[in-house]
N, CA, C and O atoms as CSV, one atom per row, in Angstrom:
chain,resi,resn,atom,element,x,y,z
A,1,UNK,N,N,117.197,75.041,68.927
A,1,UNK,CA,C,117.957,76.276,68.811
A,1,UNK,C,C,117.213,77.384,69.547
A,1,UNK,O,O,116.065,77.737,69.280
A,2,UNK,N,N,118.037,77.927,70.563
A,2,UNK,CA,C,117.023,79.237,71.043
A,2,UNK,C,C,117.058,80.025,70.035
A,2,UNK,O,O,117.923,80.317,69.209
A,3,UNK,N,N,115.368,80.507,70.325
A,3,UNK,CA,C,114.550,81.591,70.035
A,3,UNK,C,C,115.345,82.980,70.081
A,3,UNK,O,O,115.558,83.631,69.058
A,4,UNK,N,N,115.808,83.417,71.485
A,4,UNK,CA,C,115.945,84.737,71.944
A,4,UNK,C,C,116.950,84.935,72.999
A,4,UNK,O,O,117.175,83.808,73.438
A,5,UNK,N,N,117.667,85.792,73.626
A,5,UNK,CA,C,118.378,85.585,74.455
A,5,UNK,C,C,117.441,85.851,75.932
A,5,UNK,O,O,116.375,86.465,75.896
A,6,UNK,N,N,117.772,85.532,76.658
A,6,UNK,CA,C,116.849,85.884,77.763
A,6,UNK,C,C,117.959,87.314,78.679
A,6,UNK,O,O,117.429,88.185,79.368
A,7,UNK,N,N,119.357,87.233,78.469
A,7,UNK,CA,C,119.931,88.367,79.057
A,7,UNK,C,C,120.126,87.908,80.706
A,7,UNK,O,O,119.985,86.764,81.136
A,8,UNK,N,N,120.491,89.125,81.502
A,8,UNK,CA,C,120.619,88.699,82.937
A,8,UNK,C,C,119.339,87.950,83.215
A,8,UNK,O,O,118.289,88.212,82.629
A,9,UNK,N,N,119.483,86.855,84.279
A,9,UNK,CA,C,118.520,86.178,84.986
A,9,UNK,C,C,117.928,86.843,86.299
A,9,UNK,O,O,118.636,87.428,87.119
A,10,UNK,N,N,116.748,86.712,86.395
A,10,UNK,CA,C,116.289,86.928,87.981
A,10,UNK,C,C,117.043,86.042,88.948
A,10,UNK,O,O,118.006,85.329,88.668
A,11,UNK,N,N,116.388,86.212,90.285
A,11,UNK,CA,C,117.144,85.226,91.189
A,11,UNK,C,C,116.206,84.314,90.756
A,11,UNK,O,O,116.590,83.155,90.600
A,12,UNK,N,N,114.662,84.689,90.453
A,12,UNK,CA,C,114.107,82.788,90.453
A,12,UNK,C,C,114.796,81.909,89.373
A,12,UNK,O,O,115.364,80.863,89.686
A,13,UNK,N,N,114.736,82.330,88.174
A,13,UNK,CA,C,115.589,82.309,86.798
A,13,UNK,C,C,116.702,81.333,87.279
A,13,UNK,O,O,116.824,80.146,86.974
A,14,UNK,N,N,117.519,82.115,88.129
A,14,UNK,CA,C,118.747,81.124,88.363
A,14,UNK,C,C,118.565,80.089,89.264
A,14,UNK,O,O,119.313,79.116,89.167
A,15,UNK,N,N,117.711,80.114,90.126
A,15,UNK,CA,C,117.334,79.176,91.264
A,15,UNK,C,C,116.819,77.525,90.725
A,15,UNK,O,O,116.994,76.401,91.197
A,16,UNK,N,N,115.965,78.157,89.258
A,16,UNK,CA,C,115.652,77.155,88.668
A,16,UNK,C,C,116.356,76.246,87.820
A,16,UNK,O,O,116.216,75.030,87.951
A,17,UNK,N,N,117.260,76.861,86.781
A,17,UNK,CA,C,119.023,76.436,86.881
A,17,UNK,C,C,119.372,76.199,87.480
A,17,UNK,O,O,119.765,75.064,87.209
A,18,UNK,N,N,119.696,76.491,88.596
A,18,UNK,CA,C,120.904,75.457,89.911
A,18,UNK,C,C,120.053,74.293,90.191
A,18,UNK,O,O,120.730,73.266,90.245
A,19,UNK,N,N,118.763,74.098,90.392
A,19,UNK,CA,C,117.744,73.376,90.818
A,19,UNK,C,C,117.772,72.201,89.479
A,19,UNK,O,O,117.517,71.058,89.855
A,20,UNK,N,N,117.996,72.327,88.274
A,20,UNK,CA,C,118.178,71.256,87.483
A,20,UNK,C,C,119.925,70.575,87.053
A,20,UNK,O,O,120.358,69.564,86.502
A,21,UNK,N,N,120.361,71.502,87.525
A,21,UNK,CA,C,122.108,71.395,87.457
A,21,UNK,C,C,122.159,69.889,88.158
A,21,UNK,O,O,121.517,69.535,89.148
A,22,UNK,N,N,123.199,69.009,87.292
A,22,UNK,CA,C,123.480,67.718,87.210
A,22,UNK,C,C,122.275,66.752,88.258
A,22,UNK,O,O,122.426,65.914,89.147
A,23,UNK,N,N,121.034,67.405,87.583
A,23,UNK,CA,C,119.922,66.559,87.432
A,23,UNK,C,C,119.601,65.052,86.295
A,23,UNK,O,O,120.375,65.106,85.340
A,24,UNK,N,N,119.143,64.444,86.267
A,24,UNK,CA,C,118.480,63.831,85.065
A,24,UNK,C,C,117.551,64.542,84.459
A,24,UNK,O,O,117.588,65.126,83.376
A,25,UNK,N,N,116.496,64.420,85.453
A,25,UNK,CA,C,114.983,65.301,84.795
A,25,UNK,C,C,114.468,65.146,86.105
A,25,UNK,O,O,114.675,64.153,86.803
A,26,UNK,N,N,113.629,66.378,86.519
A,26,UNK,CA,C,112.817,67.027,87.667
A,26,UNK,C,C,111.374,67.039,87.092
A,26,UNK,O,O,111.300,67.005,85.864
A,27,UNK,N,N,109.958,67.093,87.960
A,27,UNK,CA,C,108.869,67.675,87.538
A,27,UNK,C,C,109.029,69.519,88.227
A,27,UNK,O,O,109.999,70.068,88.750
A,28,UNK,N,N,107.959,69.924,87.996
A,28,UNK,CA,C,108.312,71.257,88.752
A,28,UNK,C,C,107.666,71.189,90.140
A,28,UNK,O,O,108.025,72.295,90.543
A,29,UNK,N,N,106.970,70.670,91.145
A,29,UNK,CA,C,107.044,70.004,92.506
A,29,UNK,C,C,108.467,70.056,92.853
A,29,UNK,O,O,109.062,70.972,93.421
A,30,UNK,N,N,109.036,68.666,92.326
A,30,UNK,CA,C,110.382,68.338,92.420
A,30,UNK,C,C,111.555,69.649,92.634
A,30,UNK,O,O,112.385,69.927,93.500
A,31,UNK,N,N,111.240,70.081,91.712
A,31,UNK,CA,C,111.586,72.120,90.783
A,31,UNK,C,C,112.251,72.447,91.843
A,31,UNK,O,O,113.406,72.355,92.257
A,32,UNK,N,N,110.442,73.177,92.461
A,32,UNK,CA,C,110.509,73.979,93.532
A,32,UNK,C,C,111.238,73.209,95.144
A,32,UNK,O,O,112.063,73.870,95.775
A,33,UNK,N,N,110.860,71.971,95.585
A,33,UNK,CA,C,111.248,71.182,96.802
A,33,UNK,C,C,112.761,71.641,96.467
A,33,UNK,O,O,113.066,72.587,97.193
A,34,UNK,N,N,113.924,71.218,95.488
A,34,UNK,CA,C,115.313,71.744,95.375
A,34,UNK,C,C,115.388,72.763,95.148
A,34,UNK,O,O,116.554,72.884,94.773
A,35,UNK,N,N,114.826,73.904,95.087
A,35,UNK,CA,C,115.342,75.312,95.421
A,35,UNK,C,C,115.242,75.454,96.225
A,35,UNK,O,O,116.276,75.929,96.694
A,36,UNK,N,N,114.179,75.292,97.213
A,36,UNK,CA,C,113.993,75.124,98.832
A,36,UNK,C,C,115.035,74.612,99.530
A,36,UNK,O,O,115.359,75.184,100.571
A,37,UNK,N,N,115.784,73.390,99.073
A,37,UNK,CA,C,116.641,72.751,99.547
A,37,UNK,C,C,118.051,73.615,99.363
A,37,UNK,O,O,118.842,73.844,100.279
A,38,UNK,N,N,118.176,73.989,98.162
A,38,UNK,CA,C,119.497,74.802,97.888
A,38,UNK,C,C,119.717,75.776,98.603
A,38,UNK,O,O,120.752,76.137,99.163
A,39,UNK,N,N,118.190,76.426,98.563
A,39,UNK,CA,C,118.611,78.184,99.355
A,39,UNK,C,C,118.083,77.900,100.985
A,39,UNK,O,O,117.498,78.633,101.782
A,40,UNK,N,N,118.535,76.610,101.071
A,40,UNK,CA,C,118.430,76.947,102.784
A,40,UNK,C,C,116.773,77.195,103.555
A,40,UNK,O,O,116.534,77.693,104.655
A,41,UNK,N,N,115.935,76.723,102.667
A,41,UNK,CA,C,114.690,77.255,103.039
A,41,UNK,C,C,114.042,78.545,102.885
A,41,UNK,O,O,112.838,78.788,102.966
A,42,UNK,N,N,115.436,79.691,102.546
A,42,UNK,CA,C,114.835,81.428,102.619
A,42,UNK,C,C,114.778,81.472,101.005
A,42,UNK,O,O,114.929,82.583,100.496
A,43,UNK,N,N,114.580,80.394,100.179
A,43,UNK,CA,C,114.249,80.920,99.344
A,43,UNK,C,C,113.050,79.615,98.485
A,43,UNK,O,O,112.967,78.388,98.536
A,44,UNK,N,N,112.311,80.672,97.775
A,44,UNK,CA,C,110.900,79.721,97.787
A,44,UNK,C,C,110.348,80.651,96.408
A,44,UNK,O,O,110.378,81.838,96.083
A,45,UNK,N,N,109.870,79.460,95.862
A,45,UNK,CA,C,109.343,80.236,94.297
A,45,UNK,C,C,107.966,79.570,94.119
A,45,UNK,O,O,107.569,78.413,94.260
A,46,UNK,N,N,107.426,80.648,93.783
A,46,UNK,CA,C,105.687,79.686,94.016
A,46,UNK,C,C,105.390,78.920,92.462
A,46,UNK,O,O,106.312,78.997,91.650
A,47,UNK,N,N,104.260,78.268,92.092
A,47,UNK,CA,C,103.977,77.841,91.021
A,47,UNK,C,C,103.725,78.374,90.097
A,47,UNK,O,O,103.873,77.750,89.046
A,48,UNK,N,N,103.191,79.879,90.042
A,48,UNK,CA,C,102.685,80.985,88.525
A,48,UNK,C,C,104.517,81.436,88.018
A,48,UNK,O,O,105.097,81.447,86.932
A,49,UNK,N,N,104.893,81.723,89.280
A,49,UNK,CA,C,106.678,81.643,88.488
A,49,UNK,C,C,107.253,80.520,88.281
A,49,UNK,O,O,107.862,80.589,87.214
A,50,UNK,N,N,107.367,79.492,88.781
A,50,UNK,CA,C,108.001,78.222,88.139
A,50,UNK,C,C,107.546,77.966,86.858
A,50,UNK,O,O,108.370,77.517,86.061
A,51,UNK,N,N,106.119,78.205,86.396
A,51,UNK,CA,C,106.000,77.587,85.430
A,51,UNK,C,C,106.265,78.436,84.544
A,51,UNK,O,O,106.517,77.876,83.477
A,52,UNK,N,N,106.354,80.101,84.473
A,52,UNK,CA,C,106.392,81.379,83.546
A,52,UNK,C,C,108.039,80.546,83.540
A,52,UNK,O,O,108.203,79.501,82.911
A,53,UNK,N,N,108.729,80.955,84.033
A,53,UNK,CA,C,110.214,80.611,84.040
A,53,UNK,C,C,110.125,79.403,83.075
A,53,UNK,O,O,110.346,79.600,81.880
A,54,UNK,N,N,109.868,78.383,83.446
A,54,UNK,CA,C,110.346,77.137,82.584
A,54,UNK,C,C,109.348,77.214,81.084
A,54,UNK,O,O,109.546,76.418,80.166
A,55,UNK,N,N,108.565,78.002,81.035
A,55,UNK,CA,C,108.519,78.204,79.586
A,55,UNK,C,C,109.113,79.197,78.728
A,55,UNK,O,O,109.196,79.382,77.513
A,56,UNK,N,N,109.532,79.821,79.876
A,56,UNK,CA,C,110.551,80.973,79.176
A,56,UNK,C,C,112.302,80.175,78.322
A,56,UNK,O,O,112.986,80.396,77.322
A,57,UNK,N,N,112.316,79.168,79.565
A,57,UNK,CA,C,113.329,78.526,79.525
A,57,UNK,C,C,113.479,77.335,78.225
A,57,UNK,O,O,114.544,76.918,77.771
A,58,UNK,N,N,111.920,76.889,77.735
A,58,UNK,CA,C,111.919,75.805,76.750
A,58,UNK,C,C,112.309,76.870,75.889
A,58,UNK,O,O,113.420,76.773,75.368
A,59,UNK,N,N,111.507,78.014,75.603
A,59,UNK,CA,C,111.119,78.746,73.943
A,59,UNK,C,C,112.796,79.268,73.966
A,59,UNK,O,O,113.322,79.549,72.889
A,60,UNK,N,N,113.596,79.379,75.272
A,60,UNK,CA,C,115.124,80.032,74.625
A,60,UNK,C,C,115.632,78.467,74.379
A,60,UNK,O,O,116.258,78.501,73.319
A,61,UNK,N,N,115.632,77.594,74.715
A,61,UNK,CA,C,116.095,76.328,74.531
A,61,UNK,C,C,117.334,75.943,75.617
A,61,UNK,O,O,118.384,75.383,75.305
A,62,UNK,N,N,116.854,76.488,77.290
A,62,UNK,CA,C,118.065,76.298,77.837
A,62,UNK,C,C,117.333,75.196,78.730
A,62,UNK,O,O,117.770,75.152,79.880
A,63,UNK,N,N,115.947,73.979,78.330
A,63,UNK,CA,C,115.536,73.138,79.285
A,63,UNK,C,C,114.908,72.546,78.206
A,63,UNK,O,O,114.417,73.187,77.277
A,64,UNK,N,N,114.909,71.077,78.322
A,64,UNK,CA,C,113.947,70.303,77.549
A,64,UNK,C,C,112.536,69.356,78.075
A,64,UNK,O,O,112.774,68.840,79.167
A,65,UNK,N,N,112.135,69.259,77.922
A,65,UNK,CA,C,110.830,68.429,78.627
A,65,UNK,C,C,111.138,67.144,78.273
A,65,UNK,O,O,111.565,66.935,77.137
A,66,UNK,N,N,110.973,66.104,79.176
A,66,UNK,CA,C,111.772,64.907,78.864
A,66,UNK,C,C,109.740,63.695,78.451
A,66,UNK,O,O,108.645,63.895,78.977
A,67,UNK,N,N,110.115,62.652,77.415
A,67,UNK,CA,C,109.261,61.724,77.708
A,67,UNK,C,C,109.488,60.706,78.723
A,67,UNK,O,O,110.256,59.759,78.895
A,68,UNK,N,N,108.489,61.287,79.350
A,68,UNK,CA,C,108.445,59.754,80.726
A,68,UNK,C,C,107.078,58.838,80.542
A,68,UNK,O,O,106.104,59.590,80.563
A,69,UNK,N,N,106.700,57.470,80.370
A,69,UNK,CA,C,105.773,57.180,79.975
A,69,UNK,C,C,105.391,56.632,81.552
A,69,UNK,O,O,104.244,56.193,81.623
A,70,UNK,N,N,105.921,56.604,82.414
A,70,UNK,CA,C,105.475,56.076,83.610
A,70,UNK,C,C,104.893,57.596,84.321
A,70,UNK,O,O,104.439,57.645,85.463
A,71,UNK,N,N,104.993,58.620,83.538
A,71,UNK,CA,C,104.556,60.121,84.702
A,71,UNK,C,C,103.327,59.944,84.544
A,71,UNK,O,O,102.860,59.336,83.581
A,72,UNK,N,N,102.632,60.468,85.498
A,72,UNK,CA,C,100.824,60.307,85.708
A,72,UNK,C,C,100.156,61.403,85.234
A,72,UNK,O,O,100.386,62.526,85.684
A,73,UNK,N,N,99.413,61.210,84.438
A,73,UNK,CA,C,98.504,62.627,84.585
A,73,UNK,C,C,99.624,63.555,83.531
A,73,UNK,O,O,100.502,63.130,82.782
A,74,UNK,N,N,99.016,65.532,83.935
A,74,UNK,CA,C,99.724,65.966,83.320
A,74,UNK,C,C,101.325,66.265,83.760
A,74,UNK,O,O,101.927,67.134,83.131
A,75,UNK,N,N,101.909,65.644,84.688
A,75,UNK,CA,C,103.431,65.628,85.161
A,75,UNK,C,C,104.084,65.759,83.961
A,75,UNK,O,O,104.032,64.885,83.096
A,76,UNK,N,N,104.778,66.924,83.826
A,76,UNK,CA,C,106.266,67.038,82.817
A,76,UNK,C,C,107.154,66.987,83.809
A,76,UNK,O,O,107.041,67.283,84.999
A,77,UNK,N,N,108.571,66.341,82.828
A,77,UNK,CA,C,109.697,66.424,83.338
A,77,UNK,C,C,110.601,67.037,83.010
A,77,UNK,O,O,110.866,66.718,81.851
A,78,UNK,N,N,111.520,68.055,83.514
A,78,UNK,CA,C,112.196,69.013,82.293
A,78,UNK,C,C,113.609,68.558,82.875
A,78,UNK,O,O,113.695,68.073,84.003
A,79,UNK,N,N,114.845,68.763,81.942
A,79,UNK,CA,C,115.822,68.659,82.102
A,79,UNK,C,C,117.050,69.869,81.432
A,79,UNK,O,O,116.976,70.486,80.369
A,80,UNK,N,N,117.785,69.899,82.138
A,80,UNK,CA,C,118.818,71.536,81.308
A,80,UNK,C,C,119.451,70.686,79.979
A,80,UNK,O,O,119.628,69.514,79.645
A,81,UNK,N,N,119.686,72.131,79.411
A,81,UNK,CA,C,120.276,71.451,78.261
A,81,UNK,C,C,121.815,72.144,78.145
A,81,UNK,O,O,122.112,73.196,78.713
A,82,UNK,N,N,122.461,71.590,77.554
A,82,UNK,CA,C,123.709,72.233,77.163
A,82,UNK,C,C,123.813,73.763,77.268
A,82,UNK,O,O,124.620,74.372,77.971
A,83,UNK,N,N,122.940,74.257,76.520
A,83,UNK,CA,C,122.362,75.820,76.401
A,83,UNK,C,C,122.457,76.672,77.556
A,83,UNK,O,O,123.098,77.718,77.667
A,84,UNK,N,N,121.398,75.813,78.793
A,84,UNK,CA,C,120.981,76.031,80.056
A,84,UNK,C,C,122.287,75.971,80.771
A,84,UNK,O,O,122.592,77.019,81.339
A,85,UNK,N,N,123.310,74.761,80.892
A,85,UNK,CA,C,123.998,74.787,81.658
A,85,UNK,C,C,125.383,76.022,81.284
A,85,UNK,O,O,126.283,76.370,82.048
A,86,UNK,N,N,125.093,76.535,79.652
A,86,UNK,CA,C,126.143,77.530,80.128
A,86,UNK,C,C,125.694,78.910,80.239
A,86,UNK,O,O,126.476,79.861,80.248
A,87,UNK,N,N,123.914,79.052,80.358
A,87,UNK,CA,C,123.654,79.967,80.629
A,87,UNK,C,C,123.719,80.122,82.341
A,87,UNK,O,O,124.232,81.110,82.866
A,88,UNK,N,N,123.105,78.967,83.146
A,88,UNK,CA,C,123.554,78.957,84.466
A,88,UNK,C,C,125.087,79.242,84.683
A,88,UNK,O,O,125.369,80.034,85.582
A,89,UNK,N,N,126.087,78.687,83.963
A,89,UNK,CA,C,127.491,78.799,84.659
A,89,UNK,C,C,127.657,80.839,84.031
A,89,UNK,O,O,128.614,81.467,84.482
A,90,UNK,N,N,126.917,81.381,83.308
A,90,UNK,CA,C,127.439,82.713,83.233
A,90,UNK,C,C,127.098,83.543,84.033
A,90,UNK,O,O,127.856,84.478,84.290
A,91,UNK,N,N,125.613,83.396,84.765
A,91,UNK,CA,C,125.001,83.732,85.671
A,91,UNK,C,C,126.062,83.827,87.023
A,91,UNK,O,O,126.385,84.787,87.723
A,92,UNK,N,N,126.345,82.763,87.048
A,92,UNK,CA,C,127.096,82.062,88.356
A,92,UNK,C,C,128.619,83.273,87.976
A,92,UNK,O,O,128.989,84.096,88.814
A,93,UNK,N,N,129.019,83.181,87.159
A,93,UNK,CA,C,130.258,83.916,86.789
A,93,UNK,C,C,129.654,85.095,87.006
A,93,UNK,O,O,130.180,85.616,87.989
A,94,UNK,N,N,128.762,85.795,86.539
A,94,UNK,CA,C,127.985,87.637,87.224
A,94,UNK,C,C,128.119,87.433,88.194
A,94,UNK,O,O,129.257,87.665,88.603
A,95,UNK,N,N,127.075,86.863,89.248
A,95,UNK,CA,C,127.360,87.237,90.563
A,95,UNK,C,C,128.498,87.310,91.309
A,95,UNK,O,O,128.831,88.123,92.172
A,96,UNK,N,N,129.218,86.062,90.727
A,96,UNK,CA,C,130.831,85.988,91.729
A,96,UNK,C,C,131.332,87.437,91.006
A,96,UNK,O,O,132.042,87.906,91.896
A,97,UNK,N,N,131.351,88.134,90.199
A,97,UNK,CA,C,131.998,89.551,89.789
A,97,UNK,C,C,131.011,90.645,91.082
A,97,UNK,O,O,131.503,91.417,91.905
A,98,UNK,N,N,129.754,90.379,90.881
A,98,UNK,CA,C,129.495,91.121,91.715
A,98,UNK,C,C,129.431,91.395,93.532
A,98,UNK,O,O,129.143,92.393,94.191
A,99,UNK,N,N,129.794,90.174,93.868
A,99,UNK,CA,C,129.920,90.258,95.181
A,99,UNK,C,C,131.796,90.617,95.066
A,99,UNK,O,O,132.236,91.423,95.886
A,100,UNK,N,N,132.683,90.051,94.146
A,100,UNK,CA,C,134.055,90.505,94.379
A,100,UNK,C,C,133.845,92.059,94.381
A,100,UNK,O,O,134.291,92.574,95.406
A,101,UNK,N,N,133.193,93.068,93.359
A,101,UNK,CA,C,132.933,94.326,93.378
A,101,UNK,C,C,132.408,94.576,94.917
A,101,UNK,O,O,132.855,95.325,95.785
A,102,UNK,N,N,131.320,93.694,94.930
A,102,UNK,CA,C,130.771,94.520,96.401
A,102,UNK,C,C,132.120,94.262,97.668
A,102,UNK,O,O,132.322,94.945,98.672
A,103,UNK,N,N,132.718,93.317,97.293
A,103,UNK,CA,C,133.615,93.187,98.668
A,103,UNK,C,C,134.787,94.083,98.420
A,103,UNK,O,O,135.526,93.962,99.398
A,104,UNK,N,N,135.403,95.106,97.380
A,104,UNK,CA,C,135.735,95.807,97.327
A,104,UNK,C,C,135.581,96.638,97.943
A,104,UNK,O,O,136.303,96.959,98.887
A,105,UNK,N,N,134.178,97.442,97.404
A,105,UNK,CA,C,133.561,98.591,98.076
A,105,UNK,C,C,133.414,98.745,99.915
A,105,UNK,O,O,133.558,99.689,100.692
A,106,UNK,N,N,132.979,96.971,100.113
A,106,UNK,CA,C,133.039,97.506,101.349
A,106,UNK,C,C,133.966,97.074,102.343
A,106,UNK,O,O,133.568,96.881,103.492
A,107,UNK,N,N,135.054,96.917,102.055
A,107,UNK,CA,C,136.926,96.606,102.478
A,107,UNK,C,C,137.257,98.144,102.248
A,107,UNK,O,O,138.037,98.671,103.042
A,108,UNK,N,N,136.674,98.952,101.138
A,108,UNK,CA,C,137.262,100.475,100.943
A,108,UNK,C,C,136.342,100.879,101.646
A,108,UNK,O,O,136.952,101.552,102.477
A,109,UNK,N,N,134.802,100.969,102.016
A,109,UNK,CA,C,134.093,101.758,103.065
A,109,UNK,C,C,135.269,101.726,104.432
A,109,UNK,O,O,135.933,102.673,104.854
A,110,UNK,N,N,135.247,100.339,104.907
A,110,UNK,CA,C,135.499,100.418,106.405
A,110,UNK,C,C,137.247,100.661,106.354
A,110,UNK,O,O,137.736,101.040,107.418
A,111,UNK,N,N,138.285,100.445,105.074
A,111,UNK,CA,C,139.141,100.914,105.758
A,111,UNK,C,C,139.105,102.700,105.690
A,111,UNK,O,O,139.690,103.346,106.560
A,112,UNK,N,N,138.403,103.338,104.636
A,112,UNK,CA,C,138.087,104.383,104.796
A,112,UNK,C,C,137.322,105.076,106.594
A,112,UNK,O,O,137.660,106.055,107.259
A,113,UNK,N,N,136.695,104.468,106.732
A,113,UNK,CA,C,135.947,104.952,108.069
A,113,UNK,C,C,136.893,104.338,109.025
A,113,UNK,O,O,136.105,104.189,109.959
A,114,UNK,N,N,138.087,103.845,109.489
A,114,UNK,CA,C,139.223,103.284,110.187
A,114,UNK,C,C,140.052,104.512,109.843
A,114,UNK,O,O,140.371,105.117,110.867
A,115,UNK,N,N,140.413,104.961,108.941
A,115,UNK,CA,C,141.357,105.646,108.774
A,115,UNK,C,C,140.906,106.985,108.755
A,115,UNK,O,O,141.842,107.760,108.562
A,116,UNK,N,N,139.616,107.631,108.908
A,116,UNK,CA,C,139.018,109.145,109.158
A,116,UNK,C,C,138.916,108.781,110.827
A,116,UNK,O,O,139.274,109.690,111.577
A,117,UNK,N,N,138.592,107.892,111.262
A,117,UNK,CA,C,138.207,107.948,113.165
A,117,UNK,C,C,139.837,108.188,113.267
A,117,UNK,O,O,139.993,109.379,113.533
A,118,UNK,N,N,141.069,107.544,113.164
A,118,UNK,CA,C,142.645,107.456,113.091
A,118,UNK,C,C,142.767,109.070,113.034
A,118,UNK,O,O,142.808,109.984,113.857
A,119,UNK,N,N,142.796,108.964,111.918
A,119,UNK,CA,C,143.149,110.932,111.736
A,119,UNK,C,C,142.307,111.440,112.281
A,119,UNK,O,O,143.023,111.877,113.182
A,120,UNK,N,N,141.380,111.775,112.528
A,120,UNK,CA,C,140.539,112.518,112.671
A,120,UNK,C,C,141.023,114.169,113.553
A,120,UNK,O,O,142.201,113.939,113.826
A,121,UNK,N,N,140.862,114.920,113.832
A,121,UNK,CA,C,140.725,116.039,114.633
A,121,UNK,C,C,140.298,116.081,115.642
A,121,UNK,O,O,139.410,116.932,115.580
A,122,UNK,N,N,140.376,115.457,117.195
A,122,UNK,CA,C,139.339,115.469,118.124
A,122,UNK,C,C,138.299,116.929,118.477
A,122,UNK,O,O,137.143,116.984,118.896
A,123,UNK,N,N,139.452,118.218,118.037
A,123,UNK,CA,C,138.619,119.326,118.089
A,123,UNK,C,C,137.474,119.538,116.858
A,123,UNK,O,O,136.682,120.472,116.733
A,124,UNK,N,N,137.629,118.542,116.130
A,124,UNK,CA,C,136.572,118.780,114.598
A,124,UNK,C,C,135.503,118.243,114.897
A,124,UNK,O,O,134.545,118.692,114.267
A,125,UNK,N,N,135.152,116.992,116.031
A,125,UNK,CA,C,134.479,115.838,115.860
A,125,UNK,C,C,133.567,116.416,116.774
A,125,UNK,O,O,133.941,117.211,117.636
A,126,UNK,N,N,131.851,115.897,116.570
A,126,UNK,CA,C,130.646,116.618,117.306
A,126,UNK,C,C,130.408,115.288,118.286
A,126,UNK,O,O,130.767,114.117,118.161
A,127,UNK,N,N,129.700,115.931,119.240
A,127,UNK,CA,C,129.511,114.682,120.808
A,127,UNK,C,C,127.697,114.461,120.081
A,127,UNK,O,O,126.896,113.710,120.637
């Protein structure tokens, strides 16, 4: 049962969610190599945040650490949990609101600046 809510996610936050999304179980190597892979290479999360994140992520209960008896050494394997995957899909639901907002704004910037050059006054306008 989570602890706490964690609230909006960072981008690493979510990177690490999409990065276990219809996974089995990942180590955090693994983690980080599929966020790399997801974001195209421009996006990259080092190891002091992967691991702050995924313990942030056990104590709310949106990732579980899986037993693997074949992992070497100290290798964990974490996997999303129910929790996780509908905290990732709300995340995913914010941003798509916020880029529809931003593509608002800027469909109303430029037909605004289309339609002041249109009207405009040529005697108003400075060289």
């Amino acid at each position: 049962m989570p602890k706490k809510s964690l609230g909006t996610l960072t981008e690493s936050m979510f990177y690490v969610l999409l990065s276990l999304r219809g996974m089995s179980a990942l180590c955090g190597t693994e983690i980080a190599a599929r966020i790399a892979e997801i974001g195209g290479g421009s996006v990259e999360i080092g190891p002091a945040t992967l691991y702050t994140v995924l313990g942030k992520f056990r104590d709310a209960g949106y990732i579980e650490e899986v037993d693997d008896t074949s992992a070497v050494g100290r290798m964990r394997l974490y996997r999303l949990t129910d929790a996780g995957a509908a905290a990732c899909e709300r995340e995913y639901d914010r941003l798509r609101r916020c880029i529809s907002d931003a593509d608002a704004v800027f469909s109303s910037d430029m037909r605004y600046a289309r339609e002041a050059a249109q009207n405009s006054d040529p005697a108003l306008q400075t060289v």
